[in-house]
C-alpha positions in Angstrom: -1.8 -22.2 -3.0 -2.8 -19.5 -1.0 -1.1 -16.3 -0.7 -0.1 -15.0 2.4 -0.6 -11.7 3.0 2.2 -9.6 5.3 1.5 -7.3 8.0 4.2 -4.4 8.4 5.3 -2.5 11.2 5.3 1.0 10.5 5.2 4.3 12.5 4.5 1.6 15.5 1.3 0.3 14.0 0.7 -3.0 12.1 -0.2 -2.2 8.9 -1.1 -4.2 5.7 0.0 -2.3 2.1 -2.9 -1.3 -0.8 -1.0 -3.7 -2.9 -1.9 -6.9 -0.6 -5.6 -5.0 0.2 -6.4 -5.4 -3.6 -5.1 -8.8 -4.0 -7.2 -9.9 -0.9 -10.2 -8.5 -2.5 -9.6 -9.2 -6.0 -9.3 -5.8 -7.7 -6.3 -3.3 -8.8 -4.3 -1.5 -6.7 -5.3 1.6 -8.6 -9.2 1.0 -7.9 -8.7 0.2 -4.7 -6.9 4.0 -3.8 -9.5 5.4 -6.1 -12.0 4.7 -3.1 -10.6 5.7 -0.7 -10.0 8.8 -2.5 -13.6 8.7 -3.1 -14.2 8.3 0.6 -11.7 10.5 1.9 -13.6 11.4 5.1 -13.7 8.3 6.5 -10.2 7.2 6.2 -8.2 10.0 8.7 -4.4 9.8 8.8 -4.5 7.2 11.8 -6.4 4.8 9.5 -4.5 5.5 6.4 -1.2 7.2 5.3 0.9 6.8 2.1 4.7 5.0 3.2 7.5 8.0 2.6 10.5 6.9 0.7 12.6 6.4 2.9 9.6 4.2 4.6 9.7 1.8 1.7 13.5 1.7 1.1 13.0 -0.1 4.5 10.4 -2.3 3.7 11.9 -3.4 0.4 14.8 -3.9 2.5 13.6 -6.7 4.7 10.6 -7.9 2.7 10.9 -10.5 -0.1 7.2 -10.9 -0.9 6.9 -7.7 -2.7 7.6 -9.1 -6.2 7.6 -6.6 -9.2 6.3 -3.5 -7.5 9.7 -3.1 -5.7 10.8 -0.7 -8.7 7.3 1.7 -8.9 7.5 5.3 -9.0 4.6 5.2 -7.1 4.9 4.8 -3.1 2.0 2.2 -1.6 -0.5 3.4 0.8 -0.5 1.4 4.1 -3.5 0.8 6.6 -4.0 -0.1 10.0 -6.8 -2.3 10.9 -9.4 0.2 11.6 -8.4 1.4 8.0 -8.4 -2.0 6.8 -11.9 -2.5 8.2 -13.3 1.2 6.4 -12.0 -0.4 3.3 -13.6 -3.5 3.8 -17.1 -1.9 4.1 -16.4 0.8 1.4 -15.4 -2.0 -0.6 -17.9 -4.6 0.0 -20.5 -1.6 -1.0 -18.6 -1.2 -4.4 -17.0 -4.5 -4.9 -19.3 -5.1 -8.6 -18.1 -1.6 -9.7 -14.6 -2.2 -8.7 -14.2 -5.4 -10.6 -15.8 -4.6 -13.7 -14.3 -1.1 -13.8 -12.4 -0.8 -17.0 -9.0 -2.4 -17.0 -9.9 -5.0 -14.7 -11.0 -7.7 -17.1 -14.9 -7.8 -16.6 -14.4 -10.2 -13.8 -18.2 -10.3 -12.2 -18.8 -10.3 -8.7 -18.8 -13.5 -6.8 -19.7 -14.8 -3.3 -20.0 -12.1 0.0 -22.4 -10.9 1.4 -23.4 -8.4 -1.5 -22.6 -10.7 -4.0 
């Protein structure tokens, strides 16, 4: 069954959280934010922008699809499409690394255009 994947309103943009990013792509949450880290330059506030607390009290308010992350320490990182669509590339570019990075299980690449 196929997952679907939520898009939030936040600061009056649709935005989709790093959590459902990395499940979309098949890596870690943590790997994921490590690129765009990495890539800081090309992800500017309008693309990018960690939630605030009181931010996510909202959305773990009135969203039931967040399963066991509703009790991290950690707040998620949202993106807007154009943000989406930087990860996407920076992603597809590093998608091998990203899954066989350590703690990810060794899962090899598959399908895409790189892979």
């Amino acid at each position: 069954m196929k997952q679907e994947i939520p898009i939030l309103w936040l600061r009056g943009l649709p935005v989709i959280l790093d959590l459902h990013l990395a499940l979309l792509y098949g890596v870690k949450t943590k790997r994921l934010n490590e690129q765009v880290r990495r890539n800081s330059s090309r992800f500017p506030d309008d693309f990018v922008f960690r939630l605030s607390k009181k931010e996510w009290a909202e959305v773990v308010a009135n969203c039931d699809q967040l399963g066991k992350i509703l009790h991290s320490s950690i707040l998620p990182t949202a993106f807007t499409e154009q943000g989406a669509l930087t990860l996407l590339r920076s992603v597809s570019v590093n998608l091998a690394e990203l899954r066989r990075a350590p703690g990810t299980g060794g899962v090899p690449a598959t399908g895409g255009r790189n892979g």
